[in-house]
VEXSE-662590 format. One record per residue (C-alpha): x, y, z. Coordinates in steps of 0.001 Angstrom, whole numbers, padded with zeros to 6 digits, always signed. Layout:
XYZ
...
//
This chain:
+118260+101988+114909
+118815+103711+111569
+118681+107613+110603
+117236+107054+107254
+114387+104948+105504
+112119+104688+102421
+108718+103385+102162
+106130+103029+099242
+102512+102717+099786
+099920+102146+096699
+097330+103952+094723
+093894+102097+095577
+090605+102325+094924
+088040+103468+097242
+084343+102503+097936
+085291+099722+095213
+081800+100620+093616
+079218+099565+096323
+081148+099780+099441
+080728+103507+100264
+083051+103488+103331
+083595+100191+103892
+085372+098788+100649
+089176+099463+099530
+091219+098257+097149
+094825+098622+096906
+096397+099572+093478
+099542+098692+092560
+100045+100522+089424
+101352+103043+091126
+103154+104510+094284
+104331+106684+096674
+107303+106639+097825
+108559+108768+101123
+112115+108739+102656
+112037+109743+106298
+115347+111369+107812
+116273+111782+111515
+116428+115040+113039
+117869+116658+116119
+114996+118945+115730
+111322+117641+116965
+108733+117600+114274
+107907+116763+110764
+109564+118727+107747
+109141+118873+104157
+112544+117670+102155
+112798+117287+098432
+109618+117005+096053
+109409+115033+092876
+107689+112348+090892
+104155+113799+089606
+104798+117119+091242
+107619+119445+092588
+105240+121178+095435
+103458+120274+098331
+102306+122356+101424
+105148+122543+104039
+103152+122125+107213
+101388+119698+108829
+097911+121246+109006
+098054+120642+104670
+100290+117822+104240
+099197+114375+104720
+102417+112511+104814
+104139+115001+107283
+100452+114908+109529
+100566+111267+109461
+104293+111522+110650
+103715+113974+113238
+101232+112362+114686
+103081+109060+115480
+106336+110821+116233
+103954+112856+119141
+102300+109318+120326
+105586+107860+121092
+107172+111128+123045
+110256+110579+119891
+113108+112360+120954
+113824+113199+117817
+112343+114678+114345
+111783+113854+110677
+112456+115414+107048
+110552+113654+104362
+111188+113882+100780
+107888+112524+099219
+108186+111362+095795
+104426+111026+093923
+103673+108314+091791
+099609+108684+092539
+097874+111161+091352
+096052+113942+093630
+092424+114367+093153
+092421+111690+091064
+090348+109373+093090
+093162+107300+093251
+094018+107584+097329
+097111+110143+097077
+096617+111626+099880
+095849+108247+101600
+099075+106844+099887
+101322+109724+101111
+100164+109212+104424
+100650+105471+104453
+104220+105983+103346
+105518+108319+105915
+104116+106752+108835
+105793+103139+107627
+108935+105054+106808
+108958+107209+110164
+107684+103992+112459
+111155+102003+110611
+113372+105045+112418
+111978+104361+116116
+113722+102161+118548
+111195+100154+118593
+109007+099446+115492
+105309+099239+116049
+103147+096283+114285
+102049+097451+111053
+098132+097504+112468
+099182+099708+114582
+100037+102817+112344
+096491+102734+110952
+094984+105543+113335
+098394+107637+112627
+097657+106996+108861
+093914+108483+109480
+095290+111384+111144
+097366+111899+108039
+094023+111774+105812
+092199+113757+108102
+094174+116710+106148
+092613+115685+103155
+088813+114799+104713
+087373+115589+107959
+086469+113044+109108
+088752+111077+107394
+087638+107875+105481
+088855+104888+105909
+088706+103028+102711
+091530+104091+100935
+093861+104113+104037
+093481+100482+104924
+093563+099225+101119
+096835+101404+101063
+098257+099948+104538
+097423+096831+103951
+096976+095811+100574
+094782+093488+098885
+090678+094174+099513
+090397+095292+102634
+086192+095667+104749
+086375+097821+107736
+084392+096208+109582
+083892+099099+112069
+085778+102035+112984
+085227+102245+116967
+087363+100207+117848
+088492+099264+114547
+088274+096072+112443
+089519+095685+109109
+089790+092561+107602
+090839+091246+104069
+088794+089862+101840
+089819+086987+099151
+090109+088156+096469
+089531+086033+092698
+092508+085504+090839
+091274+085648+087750
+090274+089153+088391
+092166+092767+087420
+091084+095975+088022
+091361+098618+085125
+091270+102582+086462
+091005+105348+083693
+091997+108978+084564
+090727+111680+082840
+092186+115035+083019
+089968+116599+085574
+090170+116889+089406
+088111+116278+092216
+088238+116659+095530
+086854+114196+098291
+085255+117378+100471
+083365+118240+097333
+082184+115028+096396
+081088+114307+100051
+079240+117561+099636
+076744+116361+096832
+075730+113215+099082
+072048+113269+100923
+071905+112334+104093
+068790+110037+103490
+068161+107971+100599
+064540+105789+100153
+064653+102762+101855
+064297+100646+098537
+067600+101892+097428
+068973+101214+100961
+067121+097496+100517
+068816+096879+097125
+072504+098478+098120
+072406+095988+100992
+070975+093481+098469
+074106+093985+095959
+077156+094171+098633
+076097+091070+100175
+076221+089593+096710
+079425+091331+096028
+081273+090288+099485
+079610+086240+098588
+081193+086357+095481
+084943+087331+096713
+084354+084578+099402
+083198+081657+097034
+084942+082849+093700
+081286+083335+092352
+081915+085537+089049
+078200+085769+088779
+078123+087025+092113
+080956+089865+091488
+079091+090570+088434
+075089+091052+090274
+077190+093176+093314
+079667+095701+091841
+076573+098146+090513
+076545+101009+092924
+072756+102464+093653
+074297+104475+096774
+076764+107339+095939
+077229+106824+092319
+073913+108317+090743
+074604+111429+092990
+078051+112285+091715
+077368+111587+088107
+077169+115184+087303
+080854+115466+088568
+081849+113681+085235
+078783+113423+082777
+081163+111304+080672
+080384+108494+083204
+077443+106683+081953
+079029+106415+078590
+082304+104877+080254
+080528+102323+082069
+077936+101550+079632
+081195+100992+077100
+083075+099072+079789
+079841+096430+080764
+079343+095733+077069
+082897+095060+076421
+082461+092244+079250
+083249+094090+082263
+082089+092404+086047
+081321+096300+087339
+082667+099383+086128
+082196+102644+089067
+083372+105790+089816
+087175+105010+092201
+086669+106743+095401
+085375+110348+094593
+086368+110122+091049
+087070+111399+088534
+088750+108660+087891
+086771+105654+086699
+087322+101775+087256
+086105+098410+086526
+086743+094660+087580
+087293+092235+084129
+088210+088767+084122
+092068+089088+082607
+091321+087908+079150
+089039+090703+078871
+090847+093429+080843
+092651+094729+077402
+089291+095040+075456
+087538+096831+078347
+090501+099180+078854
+090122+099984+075232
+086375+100639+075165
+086596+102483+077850
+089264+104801+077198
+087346+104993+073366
+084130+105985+075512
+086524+109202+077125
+087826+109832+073916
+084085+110552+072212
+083734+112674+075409
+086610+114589+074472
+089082+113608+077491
+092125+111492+077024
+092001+109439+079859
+095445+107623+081446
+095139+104204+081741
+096506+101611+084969
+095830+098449+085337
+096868+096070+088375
+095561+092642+089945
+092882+093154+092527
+095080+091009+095226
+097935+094338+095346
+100556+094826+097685
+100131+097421+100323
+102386+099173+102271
+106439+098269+102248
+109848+099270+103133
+112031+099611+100344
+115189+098240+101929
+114305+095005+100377
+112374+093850+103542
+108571+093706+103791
+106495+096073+105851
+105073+093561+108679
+101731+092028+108366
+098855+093139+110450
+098791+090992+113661
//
């Protein structure tokens, strides 16, 4: 047993376009990272703050990484308690999966401190728990991508399957930020809960293509899937720079180009001798919207969720 471990977990992108719910990508262009303490006292506390910001709620009921910890130090019956110190390499409200990443990183960090480590698949509904601070009911997408890495499909949540999807190697994902924040309740809050069944038809039509072309490689397929008719035409007015982005990204040879997670930031998939010249026209696109938009870039198939004593966080079983 030790009294003291780090973990890092990754940015990722949620939905990935046209997987509302289903779909996450992890993002390894940035990361938190969380070092978990052991305490006499039972509980999870708030240590030292740094990295993107210096403040963060102090309790559970507003903190993702110490709700996540709590809730898999209570599950066990630990006799003992935590102090994180969370430092923030993702963004909040970014669209980015902070919250999910924060969350991710305790519970690895906390589940490294127990006698007896669980699996890795195992911390995913302590994770959720974590999010739930963020979203009620919390979503899934950005949790697994973050836990797990690569491009994760829940399959379904009760009981849960996620499973990775390949992934094509030639592929990178480039994520633009713009200086603007939104929040996941908010963004959920501009969603219908019915949409026409044509648009239901052709969403179903373009993840099928979209899951056939990670399986097979299929560029073309990528390319005809990654167009979201769901939940993307409903948020649009959260960032009327959007069409202008994407429309700059597709013509500058982009496979897809999307809103990540709840936005604002926005992404798209390029082939990687094209990721530089879509990165540019897109982040010209912000510019004649007046934002200045902060540019990441990683490869699709990203690293999830690690211990950074130089040893691996376990693969899901």
């Amino acid at each position: 047993m030790t009294d003291r471990a780090t973990a890092s977990a990754p940015a990722s992108i949620g939905n990935v376009a046209v997987g509302f719910d289903v779909l996450g990508q992890a993002f390894d262009a940035a990361r938190d990272s969380v070092t978990a303490v052991r305490e006499a006292k039972k509980g999870a506390r708030l240590g030292e703050v740094g990295g993107l910001v210096t403040q963060l709620p102090e309790v559970p009921a507003r903190n993702t990484a110490l709700a996540a910890a709590k809730a898999l130090l209570d599950a066990v019956d630990a006799p003992f308690g935590v102090r994180l110190s969370i430092t923030k390499g993702v963004p909040l409200s970014a669209g980015m999966g902070g919250s999910a990443a924060s969350a991710v990183a305790a519970v690895v960090a906390v589940n490294a401190l127990l006698e007896t480590p669980l699996p890795l698949a195992d911390l995913l509904p302590f994770a959720l728990e974590g999010e739930r601070v963020s979203s009620d009911p919390p979503p899934w997408d950005n949790v697994v991508a973050s836990l797990f890495g690569g491009l994760a499909l829940v399959a379904r949540e009760r009981p849960g399957g996620v499973h990775r999807l390949p992934t094509p190697k030639s592929v990178v994902a480039v994520l633009l930020h713009p200086p603007v924040e939104t929040r996941t309740s908010t963004a959920r809050r501009l969603l219908k809960p019915q949409v026409p069944m044509r648009i239901a038809v052709e969403h179903s039509r373009r993840i099928a293509a979209f899951v056939a072309g990670c399986a097979t490689g299929n560029v073309d397929l990528l390319r005809a899937g990654l167009d979201d008719l769901l939940v993307e035409p409903q948020r649009t007015p959260l960032l009327p720079a959007l069409p202008a982005v994407k429309q700059a990204a597709l013509a500058a040879g982009a496979l897809g180009c999307s809103f990540s997670g709840a936005g604002p930031s926005v992404f798209a998939w390029a082939l990687a001798h094209e990721a530089g010249r879509v990165e540019r026209a897109m982040a010209a696109a912000f510019r004649a919207a007046g934002l200045e938009a902060t540019a990441y870039r990683a490869p699709v198939e990203s690293a999830g969720a690690r211990l950074e004593d130089g040893e691996a966080a376990r693969e899901a079983a």
